[in-house]
C-alpha positions as CSV (number, residue, x, y, z in Angstrom):
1,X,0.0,0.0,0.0
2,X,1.1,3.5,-0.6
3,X,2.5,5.5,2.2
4,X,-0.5,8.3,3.5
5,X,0.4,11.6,2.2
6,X,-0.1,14.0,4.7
7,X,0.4,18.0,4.5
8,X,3.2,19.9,6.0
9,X,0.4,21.1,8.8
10,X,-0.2,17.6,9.5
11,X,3.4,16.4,9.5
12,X,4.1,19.5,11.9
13,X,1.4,18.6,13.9
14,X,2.4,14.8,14.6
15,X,6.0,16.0,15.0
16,X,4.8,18.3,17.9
17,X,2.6,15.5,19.7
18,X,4.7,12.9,19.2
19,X,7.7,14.8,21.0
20,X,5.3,16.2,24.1
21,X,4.3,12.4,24.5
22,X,7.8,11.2,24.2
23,X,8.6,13.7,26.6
24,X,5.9,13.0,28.8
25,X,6.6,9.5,28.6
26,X,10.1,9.8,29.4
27,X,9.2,12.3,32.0
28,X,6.3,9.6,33.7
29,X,9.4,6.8,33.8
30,X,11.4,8.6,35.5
31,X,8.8,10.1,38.3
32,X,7.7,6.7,38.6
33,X,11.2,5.3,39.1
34,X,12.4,7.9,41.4
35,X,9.1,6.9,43.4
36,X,9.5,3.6,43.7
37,X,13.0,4.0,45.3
38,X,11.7,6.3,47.4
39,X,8.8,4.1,48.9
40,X,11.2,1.6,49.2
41,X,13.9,3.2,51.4
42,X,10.8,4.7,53.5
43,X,10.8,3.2,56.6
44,X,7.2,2.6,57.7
45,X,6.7,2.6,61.7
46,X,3.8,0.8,62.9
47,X,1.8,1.4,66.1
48,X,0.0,-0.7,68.2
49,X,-3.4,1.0,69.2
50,X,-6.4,-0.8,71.7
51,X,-9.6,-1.2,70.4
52,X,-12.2,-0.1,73.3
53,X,-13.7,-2.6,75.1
54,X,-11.3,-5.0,74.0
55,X,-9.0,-6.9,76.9
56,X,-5.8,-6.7,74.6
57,X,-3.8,-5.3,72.4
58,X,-5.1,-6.6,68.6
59,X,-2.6,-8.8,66.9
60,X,0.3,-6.8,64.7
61,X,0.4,-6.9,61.4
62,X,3.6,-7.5,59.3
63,X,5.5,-4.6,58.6
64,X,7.1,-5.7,55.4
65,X,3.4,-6.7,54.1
66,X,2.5,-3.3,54.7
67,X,4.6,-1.4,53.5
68,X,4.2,-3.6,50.6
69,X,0.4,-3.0,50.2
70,X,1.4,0.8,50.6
71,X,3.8,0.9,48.1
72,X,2.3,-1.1,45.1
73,X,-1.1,1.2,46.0
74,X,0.6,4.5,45.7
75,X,2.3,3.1,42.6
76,X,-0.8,2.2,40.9
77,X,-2.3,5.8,41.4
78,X,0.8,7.1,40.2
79,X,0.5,5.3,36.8
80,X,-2.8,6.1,36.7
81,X,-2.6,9.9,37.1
82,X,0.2,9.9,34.7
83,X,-1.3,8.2,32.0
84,X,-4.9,10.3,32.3
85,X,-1.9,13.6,32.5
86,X,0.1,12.5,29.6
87,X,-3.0,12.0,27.2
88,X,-4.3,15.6,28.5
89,X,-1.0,17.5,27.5
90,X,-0.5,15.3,24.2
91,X,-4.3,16.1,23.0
92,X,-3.3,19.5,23.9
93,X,-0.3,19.9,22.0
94,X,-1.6,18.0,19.4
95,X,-4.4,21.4,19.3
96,X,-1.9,23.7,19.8
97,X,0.5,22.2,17.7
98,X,-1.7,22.5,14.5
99,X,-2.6,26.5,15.6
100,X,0.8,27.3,15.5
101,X,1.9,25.0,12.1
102,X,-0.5,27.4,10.2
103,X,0.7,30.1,12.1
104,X,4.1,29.1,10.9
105,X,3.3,28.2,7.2
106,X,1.1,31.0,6.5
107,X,3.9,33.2,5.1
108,X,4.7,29.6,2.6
109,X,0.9,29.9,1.2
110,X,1.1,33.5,0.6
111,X,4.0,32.8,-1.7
112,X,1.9,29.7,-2.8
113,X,-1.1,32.1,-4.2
114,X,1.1,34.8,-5.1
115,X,2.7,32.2,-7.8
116,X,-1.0,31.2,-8.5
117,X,-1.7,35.1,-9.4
118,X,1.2,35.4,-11.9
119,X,1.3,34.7,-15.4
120,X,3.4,36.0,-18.3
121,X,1.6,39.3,-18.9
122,X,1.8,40.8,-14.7
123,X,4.4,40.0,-12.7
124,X,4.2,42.5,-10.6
125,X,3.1,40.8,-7.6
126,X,5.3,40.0,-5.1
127,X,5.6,38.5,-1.9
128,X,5.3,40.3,1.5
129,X,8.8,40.0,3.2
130,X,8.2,39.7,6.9
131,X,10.0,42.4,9.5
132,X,11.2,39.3,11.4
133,X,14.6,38.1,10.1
134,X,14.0,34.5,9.7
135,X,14.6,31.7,7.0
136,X,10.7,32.3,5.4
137,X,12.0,36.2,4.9
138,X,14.9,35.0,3.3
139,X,12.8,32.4,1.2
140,X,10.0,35.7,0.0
141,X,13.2,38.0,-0.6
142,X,14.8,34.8,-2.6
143,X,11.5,34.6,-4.8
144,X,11.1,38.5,-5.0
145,X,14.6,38.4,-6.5
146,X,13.6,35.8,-8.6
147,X,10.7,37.4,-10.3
148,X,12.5,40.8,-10.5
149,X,15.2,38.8,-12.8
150,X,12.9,37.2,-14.6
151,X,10.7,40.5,-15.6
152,X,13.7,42.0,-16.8
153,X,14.7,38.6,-18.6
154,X,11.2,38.8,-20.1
155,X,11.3,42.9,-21.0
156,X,14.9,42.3,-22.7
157,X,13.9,39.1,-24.9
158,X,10.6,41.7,-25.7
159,X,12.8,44.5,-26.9
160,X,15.4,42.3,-28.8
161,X,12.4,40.6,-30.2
162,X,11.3,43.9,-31.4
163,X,14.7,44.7,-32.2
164,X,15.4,42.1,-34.4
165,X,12.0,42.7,-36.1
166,X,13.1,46.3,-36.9
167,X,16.2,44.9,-38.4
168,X,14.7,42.5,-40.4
169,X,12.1,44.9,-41.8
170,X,15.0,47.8,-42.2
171,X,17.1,45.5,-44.1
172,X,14.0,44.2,-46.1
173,X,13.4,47.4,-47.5
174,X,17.4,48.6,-48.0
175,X,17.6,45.6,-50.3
176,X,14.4,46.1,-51.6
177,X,15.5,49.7,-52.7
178,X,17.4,48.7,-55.3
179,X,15.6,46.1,-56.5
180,X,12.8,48.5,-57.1
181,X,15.5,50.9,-58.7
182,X,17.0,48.4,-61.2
183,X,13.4,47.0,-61.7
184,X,12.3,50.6,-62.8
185,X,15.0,51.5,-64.7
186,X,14.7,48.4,-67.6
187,X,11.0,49.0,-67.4
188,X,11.0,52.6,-68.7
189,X,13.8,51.7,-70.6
190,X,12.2,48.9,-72.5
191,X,9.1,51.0,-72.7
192,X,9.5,51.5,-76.4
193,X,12.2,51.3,-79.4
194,X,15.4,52.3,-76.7
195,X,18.6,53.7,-78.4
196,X,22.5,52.6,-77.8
197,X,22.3,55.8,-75.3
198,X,19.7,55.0,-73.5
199,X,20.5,51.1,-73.1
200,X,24.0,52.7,-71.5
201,X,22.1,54.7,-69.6
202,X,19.7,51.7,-68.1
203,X,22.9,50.0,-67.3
204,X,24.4,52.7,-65.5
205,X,21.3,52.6,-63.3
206,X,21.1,49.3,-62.8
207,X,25.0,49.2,-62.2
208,X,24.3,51.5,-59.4
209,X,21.7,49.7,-57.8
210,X,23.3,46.4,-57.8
211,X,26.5,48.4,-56.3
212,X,24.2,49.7,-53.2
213,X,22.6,46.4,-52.8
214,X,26.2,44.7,-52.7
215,X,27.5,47.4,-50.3
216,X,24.3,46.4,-48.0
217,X,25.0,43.1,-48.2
218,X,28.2,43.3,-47.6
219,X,27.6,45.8,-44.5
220,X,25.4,42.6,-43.3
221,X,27.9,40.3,-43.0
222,X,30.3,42.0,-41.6
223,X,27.6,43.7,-39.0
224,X,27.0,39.6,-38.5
225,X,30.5,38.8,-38.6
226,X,31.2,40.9,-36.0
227,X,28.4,40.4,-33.5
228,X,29.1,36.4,-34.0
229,X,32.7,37.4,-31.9
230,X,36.3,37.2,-32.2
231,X,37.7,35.0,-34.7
232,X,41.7,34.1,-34.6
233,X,43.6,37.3,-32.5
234,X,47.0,39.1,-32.6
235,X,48.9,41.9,-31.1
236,X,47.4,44.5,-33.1
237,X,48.7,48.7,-33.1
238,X,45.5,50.7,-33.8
239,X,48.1,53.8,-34.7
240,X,49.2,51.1,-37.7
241,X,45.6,50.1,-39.0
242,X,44.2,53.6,-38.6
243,X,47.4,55.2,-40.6
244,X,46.2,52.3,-43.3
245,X,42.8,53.8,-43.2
246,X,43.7,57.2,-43.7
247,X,46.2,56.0,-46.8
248,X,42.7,54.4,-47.9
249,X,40.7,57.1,-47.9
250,X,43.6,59.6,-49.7
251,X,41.2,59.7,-53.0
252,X,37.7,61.0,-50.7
253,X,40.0,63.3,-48.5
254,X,41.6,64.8,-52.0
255,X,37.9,64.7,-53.4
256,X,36.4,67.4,-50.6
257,X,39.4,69.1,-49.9
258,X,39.8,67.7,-46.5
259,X,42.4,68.5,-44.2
260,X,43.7,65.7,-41.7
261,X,44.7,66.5,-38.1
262,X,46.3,63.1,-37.1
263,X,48.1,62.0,-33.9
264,X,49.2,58.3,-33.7
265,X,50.7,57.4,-30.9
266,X,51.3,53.3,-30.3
267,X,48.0,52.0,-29.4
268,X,48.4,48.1,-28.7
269,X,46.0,45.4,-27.8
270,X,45.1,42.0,-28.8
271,X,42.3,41.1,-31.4
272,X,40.9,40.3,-34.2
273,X,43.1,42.2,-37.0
274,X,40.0,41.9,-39.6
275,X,38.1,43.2,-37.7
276,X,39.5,46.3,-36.4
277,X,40.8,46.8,-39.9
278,X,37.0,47.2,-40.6
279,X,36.5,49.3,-37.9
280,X,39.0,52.0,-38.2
281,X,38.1,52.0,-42.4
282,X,34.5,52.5,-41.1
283,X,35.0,55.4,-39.0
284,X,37.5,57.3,-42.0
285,X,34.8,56.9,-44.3
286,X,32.0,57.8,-42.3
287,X,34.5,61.2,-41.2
288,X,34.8,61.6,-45.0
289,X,31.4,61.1,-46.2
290,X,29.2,63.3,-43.6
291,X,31.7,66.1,-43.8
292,X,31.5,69.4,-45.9
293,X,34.1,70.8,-48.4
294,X,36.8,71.8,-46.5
295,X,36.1,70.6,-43.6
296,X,38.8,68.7,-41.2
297,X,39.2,65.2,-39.8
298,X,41.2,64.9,-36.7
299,X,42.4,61.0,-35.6
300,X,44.5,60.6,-32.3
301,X,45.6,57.0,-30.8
302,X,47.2,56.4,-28.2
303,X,47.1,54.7,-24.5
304,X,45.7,55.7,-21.1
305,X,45.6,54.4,-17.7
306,X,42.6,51.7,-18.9
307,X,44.1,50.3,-21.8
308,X,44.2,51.8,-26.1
309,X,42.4,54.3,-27.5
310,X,41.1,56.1,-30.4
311,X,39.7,59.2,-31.3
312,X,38.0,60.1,-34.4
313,X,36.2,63.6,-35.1
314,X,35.2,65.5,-38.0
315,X,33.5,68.8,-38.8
316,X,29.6,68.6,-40.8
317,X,26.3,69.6,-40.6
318,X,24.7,70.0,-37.2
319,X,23.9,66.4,-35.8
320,X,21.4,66.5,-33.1
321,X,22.0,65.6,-29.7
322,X,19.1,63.0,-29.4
323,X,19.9,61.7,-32.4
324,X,23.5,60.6,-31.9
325,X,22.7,57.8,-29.8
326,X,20.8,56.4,-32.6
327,X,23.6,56.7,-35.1
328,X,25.2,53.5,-33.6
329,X,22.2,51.4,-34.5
330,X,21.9,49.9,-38.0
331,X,20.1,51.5,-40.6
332,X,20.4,55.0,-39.1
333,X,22.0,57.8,-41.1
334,X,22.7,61.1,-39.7
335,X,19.9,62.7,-41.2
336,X,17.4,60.0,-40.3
337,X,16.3,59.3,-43.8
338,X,16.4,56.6,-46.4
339,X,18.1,58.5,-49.7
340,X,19.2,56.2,-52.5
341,X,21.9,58.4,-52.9
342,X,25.7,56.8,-52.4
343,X,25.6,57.9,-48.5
344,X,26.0,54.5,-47.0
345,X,23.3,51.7,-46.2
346,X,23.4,53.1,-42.3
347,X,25.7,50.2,-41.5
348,X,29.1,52.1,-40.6
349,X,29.0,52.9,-37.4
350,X,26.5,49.7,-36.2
351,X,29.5,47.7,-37.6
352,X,31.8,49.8,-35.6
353,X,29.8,49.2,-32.3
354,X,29.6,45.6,-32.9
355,X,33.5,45.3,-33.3
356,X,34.3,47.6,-29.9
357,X,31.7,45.2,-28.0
358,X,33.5,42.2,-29.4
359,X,36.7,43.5,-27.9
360,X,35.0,44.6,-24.5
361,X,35.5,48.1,-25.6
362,X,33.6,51.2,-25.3
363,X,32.2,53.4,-27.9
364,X,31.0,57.1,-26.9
365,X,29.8,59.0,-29.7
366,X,29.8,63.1,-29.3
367,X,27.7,65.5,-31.7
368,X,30.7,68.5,-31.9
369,X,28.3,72.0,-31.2
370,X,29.8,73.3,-34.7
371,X,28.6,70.3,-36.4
372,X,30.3,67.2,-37.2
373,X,30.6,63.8,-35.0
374,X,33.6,62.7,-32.7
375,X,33.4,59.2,-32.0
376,X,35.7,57.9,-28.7
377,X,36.6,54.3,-28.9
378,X,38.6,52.6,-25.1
379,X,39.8,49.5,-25.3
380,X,40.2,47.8,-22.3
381,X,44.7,46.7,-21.6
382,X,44.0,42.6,-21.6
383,X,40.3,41.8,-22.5
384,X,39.9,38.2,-20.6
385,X,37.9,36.7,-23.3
386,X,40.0,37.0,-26.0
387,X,42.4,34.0,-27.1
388,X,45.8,34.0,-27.4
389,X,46.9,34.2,-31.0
């Protein structure tokens, strides 16, 4: 037969009678004990009395039966008055025992309903923590803590549900954009008897388009490349890759008339080489690209008391403040819109955010009052994740 299940009241209860009437019992032995010994070394003194009218003395009794007969009859009322005493206290504890088991696990069913109450959509509730500093206030703190980590658990996998929705639906239409444009294109083209000119023309578009739509795709795998970590690492100088980058960007600097204010100092750490490469090119050409004619780039590297650095800032129109936040995510240009123009797939500086975190690093982007951007990277001097190469 299966064991009776019985309820934590009823288990509490029974543990509190059982140890009054253990006690008791053990309590009843040794009263009774300690009273038979004492009977026994009692010495019991009879006296001889004469009945009236009678011509003698009555005949004596035995002392030893006596005191027999006395002893075995105070005995027997001894057990007796124990046994109707101990079944008193232990139906009393018993009674008092069960009051104060659900005095005890009354704090354990409030936490028992307040789990009942919660679902996915409110967990607010929580459970009353007692004044009294005892293991069941350490048990409601423990599942207050518990339901605070798993709200925000739940309120970040909502926001990078959503976020990933947005991506997906941002990237949907970037490379959608030139589908539509190259789509366009042959069909007003082809609209009639075309010439050689306009054919050329067509193709120029659709060049154009496909150009954009590899440059978003490309963006894409490097934005996935570098969220997915750090692939083989090196000692890396960021004053070496961001001198390359400059020599890269020679032709756009030339182009706008741009003057370069750089200060390299040796900036070493350990990474991924690829993709800090990637980085330092995206930051140049976003410098190049949102600055005006004339305008001025100015790159420092170097090392502080927390490890590398780099510093990249450039004049341009006016960026607002509440906007520059926004600039790290992707699909975000500068002025918040979605031009087909050549100004980027408004991947740069998500890519560049995705390779600092990589690298534990620390990205503050600054919108400069005359206009223009200054983006401060920090690299920490030994990032513990990062393998020896």
């Amino acid at each position: 037969m299966r064991s009776l299940r019985l309820t934590a009241r009823s288990r509490l209860t029974l543990l509190c009678a059982a140890l009054v009437l253990t006690t008791g019992a053990l309590l009843s032995l040794f009263t009774y004990l300690l009273t038979r010994r004492s009977l026994g070394e009692h010495k019991i003194v009879m006296q001889y009395a004469t009945a009236p009218g009678s011509a003698g003395p009555p005949p004596p009794l035995d002392p030893s039966e006596l005191a027999r007969q006395v002893r075995d009859d105070t005995l027997a009322t001894l057990v007796r008055q124990e046994w109707i005493a101990l079944a008193a206290v232990t139906l009393l504890a018993v009674l008092l025992g069960r009051l104060l088991a659900g005095r005890i696990l009354r704090p354990i069913r409030t936490i028992s309903a307040t789990a009942r109450r919660l679902s996915a959509e409110n967990l607010s509730d929580r459970v009353p923590v007692s004044p009294a500093r005892d293991e069941l206030a350490a048990l409601a703190e423990t599942v207050n803590g518990m339901l605070d980590r798993i709200q925000r658990g739940i309120a970040e996998r909502d926001r990078a549900l959503e976020g990933q929705r947005l991506f997906t639906a941002n990237a949907a239409h970037e490379l959608r954009t030139p589908l539509a444009t190259m789509r366009t294109a042959i069909d007003v083209t082809l609209d009639g008897a075309p010439d050689r000119a306009e054919l050329l023309a067509m193709a120029e578009d659709v060049r154009a388009a496909a150009d954009r739509g590899h440059r978003t795709l490309d963006g894409l795998f490097a934005l996935a490349h570098s969220q997915a970590g750090l692939g083989e690492t090196r000692a890396v100088d960021l004053a070496t890759v961001t001198a390359g980058a400059l020599a890269g960007a020679a032709a756009g600097l030339g182009a706008k008339r741009l003057t370069a204010r750089q200060d390299l100092r040796p900036a070493p750490l350990r990474g991924d080489p690829v993709l800090l490469e990637r980085m330092t090119a995206n930051l140049i050409t976003n410098a190049v690209r949102h600055n005006h004619p004339g305008g001025r780039i100015t790159v420092t590297t170097g090392q502080a008391a927390d490890g590398s650095f780099l510093r990249v800032a450039n004049t341009g129109p006016i960026v607002p403040a509440e906007r520059v936040d926004r600039l790290l995510h992707p699909f975000v240009r500068g002025d918040d819109s979605r031009s087909t123009s050549d100004d980027g797939a408004g991947l740069g500086l998500s890519i560049v955010r995705a390779v600092v975190l990589a690298h534990h690093g620390r990205i503050t982007a600054t919108a400069n009052p005359d206009g223009g951007l200054e983006i401060m990277i920090r690299f920490p001097a030994a990032a513990p994740s990062v393998a020896e190469g």
